[in-house]
C-alpha positions in Angstrom: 110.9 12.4 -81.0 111.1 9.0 -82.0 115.1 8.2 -83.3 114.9 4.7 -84.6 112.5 2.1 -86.9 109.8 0.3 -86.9 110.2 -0.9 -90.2 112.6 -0.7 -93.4 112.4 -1.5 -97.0 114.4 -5.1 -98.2 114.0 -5.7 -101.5 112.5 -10.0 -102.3 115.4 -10.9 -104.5 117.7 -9.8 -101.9 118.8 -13.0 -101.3 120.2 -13.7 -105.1 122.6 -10.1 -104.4 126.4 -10.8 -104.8 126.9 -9.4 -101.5 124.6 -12.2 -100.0 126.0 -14.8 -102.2 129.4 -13.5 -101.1 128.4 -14.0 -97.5 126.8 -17.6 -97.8 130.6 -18.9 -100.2 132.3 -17.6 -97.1 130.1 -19.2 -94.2 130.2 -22.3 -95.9 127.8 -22.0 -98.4 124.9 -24.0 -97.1 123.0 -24.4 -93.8 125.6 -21.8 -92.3 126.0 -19.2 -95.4 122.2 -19.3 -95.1 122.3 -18.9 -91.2 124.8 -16.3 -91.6 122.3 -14.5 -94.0 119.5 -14.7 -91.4 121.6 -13.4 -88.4 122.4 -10.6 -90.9 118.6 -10.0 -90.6 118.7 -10.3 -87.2 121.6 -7.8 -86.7 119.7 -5.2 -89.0 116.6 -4.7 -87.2 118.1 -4.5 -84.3 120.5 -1.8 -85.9 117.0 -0.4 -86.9 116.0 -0.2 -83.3 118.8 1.4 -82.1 118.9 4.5 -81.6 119.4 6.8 -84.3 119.8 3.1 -85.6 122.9 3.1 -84.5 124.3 -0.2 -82.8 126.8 0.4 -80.4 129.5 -2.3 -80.1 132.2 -0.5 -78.0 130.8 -1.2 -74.7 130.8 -4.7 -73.7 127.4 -5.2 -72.7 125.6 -4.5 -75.6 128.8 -6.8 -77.5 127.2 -9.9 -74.7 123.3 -8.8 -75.9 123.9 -9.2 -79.4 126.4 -11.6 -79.7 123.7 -13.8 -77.5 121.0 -13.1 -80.0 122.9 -13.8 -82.9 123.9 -17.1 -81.1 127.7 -15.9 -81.3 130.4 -16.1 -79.1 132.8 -12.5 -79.0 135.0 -14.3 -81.1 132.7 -15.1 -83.7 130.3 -11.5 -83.7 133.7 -10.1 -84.2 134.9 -12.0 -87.4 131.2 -11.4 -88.4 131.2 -7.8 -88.3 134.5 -7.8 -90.1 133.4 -9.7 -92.7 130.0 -7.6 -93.5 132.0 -4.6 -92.8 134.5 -5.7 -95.2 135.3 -3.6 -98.9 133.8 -7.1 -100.5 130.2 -7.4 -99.0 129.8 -4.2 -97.4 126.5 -5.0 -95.8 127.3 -2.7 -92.7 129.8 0.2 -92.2 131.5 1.6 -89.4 130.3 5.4 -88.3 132.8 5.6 -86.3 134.8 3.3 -83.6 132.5 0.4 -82.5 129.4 2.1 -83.9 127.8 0.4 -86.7 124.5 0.6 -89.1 123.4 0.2 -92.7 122.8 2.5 -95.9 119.6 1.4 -96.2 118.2 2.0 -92.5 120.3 5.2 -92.6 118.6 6.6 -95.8 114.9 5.4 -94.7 115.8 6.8 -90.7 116.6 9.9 -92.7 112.7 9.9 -94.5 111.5 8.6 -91.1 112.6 11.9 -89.0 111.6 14.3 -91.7 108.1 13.0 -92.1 107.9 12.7 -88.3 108.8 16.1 -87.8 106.5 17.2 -90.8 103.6 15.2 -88.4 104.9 17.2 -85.0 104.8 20.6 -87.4 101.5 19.9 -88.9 99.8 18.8 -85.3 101.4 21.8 -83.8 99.7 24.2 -86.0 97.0 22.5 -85.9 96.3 23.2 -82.2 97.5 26.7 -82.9 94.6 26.7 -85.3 92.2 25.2 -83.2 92.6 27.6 -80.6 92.5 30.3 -82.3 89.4 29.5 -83.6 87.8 28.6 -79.9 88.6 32.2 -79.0 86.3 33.7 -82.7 83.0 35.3 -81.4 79.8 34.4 -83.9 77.8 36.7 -84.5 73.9 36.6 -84.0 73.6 36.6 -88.0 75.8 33.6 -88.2 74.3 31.9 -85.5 70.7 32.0 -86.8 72.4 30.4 -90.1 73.5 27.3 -87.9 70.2 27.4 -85.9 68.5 27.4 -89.4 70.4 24.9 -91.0 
């Protein structure tokens, strides 16, 4: 079964949040802060991609992937998750050592593999159904109704 996103909710006032105003004061406030909001984008889906949307930062070639995405060096990616890992934004959290993701792809991968598995249950018995019904003989009374029909 499928383990990460294809899509997530994000609210349209997002932007005017106090964590994202936070996050622009510190990275300058203008073209940065505002860059610093979009590689936050950035870092989310692909958090929402990962799987079990978990990203992975402990092994240094997915550290090289992202920070090149995010147009970061090491340096930078680091103080970058620190700072939307810290207690004041609190934009991403650590799951455990180098293993990041978000509340809100957690909670909607969470909806995501209980529907999907609802889908796998409901095709599943489905087929079961179908079968069964393959194997039903008609009898000649209900045949000459569907002949007459």
């Amino acid at each position: 079964m499928k383990t990460n996103l294809d899509h997530y909710p994000r609210r349209v006032d997002a932007n005017r949040h106090p964590k994202f105003k936070t996050l622009r004061v510190i990275y300058g406030g203008s073209t940065e802060g505002w860059a610093a909001e979009g590689r936050f984008w950035a870092l989310n889906d692909i958090i929402g991609e990962s799987e079990m949307c978990q990203l992975d930062l402990s092994k240094l070639r997915n550290k090289a992937t992202i920070a090149e995405t995010l147009g970061m060096s090491f340096e930078e990616l680091d103080h970058f998750i620190k700072v939307l890992s810290s207690s004041d934004i609190e934009l991403i959290y650590e799951i455990k050592p180098g293993i990041y993701s978000t509340k809100t792809i957690q909670e909607t991968l969470e909806i995501v593999l209980v529907e999907r598995q609802k889908a796998r249950d409901r095709r599943s018995s489905g087929e079961k159904h179908k079968s069964s019904g393959e194997k039903m003989e008609i009898s000649d009374e209900q045949n000459d109704k569907v002949k007459e029909s």
